[in-house]
Every structure is written in structure tokens, then in C-alpha cells.
N, C-alpha and C positions, 0 to 999 in steps of 0.2 A: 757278629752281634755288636751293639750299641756299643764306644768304649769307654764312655763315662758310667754305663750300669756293670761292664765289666768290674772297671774300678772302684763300684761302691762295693760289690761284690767281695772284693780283694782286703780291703776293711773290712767290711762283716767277717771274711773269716777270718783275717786275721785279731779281731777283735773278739770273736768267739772262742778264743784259748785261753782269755784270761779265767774264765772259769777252771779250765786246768791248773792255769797259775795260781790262783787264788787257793786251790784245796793243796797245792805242792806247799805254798807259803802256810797256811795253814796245821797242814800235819807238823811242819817242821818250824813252827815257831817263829816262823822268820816275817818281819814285816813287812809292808805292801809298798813302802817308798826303797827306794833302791837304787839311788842318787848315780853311784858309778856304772850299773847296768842300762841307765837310762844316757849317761853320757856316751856309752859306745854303741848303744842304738841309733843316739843321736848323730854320731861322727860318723858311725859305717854308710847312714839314711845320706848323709850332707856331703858326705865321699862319690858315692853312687851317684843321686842328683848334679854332683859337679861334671860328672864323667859324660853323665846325657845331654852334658848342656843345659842343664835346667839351671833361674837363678838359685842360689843357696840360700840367702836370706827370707826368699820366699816361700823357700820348702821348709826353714825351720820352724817357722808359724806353725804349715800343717803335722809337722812329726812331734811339736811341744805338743799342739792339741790332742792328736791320736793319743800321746805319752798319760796326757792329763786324763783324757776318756776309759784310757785300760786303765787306770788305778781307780776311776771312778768305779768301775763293775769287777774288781775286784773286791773294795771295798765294800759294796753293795752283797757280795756272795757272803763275805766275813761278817757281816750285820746280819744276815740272814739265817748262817749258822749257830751266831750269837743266842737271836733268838726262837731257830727254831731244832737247835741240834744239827752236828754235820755228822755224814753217815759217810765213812769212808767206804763204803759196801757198794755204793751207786757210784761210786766215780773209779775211772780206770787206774790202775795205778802208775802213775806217771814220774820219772826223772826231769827235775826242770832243765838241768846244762844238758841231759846227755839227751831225750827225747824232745823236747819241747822248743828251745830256746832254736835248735837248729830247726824246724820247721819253721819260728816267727822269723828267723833272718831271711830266708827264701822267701819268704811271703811278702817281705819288707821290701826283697829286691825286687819282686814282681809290680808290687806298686809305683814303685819308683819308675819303672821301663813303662808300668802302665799310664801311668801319669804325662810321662813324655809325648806315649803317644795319643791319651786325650786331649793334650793341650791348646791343640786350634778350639777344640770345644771349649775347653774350660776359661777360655778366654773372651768366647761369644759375649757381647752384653745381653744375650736375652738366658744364659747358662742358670745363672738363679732361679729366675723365674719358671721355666722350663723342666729343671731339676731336681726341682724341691720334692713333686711326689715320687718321681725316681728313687730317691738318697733315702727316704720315707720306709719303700716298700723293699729297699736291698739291704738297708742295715736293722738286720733281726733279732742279734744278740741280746740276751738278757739286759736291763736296767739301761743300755742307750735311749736317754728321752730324747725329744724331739727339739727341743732349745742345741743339744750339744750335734744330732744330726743337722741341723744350720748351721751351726757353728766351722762343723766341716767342710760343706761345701761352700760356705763365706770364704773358706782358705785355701781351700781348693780354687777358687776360681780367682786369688790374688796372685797364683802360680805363674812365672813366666819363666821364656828363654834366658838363659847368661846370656848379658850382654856380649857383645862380641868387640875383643878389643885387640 
């Protein structure tokens, strides 16, 4: 298969839990910014990308923005419960540390390897263009508009190799 739709793929679902997240944070009070979970999202994400070779600097662009996109539909689900009632009955019930978080870190590692390996593509100058209705019809998740699915693949495709020194 394609591995740049893989990799929108890989987003979509990893950005499809935040809806889990959001009812976890939710039930238990807890708010949607979570500054030190997002630093070691950020360090394990720029750990891994160093490991593949990829540059760091240019993969922190895209794991800030993914970071910034799951609080967006997060907070999107919390507005929506606001005002239309949350029904804990419809949603499974879920542990964030002990069910969830370890499914986004696997998912995170996936993209990371995935990324590596679409990156003759994501480097194509014609990769925007080309991609747009790709990145369109792979990221499904709730409340992703289409301004932040460009926005993705704007940094997705500023991704390159470390240098090699």
C-alpha cells in the first residue's frame, strides 16, 4: 500500500483515542492541557525520530502540531458534552495510564518508523499537491477540520533525514 496513506492512516488512528481521552479526562476532572505528558510524548516522539535518522528539529514541528490537534478534539468532545450531556453509558470504560496511553505510545512509534519510511515521498516537491485529497479522506476523526489536516501535511513534508555528521 501507498506509504504516505499508510501514514495518514496512523494519525487518524492515533488521533481517534482522543475521544477516549477526552471522556477519561472528563469523568475524572482532570483537564485537557497536560503540559508534562505532552513533554514525554514529545522526548520519547524526538528519541525515536533521532534513532531513525530523521532530523529532530523537523519532526518537532509535526508531533507540536499533532500535540496541538489532539487537545483541539479533545476539547471539541468537552464542548460538546457541555452542551449536550455526556453519557458515560456510550463510551467504553477506559484507564488512561494503564489502557490507553500504552496503545498511543505504540502508535506514535509506528509513525515515527512510518514516517522514515515515507520520506523520499514526503520530500517530492510535487508531495502537497498530490496529497492533499489523500490527508482529506485518511484523517476521519471527529472535529479534524481541514485548515489543521494542511497544516499536517505542511510538516510532514518539511521532514527530512539527520544530517549526517
Amino acid at each position: 500500500m501507498d506509504p504516505l496513506r499508510d501514514l495518514f492512516c496512523l494519525i487518524d488512528r492515533r488521533l481517534s483515542y482522543m475521544k477516549a481521552v477526552a471522556a477519561y479526562k472528563w469523568s475524572q476532572g482532570l483537564p485537557i492541557d497536560d503540559a508534562g505528558r505532552e513533554d514525554i510524548v514529545l522526548r520519547d516522539s524526538l528519541l525515536a525520530s533521532a534513532d531513525m535518522g530523521i532530523d529532530v528539529e523537523s519532526m518537532r514541528e509535526f508531533f507540536l502540531l499533532q500535540i496541538q490537534i489532539a487537545k483541539h478534539v479533545q476539547s471539541a468532545w468537552h464542548n460538546k458534552w457541555k452542551s449536550e450531556g455526556f453519557h458515560q453509558d456510550s463510551l467504553p470504560k477506559t484507564d488512561l495510564e494503564v489502557q490507553i496511553r500504552p496503545i498511543l505510545n505504540e502508535i506514535s512509534a509506528h509513525i515515527v518508523r512510518q514516517i522514515k519510511t515515507a520520506l523520499p515521498h514526503l520530500q517530492n516537491k510535487d508531495c502537497l499537491s498530490r496529497c492533499i485529497a489523500a490527508i482529506r479522506a485518511e484523517l476521519k476523526t471527529e472535529f479534524i477540520e481541514d485548515d489543521m489536516k494542511l497544516r499536517l501535511l505542511e510538516s510532514l513534508s518539511r521532514i527530512k533525514s539527520a544530517p549526517h555528521g
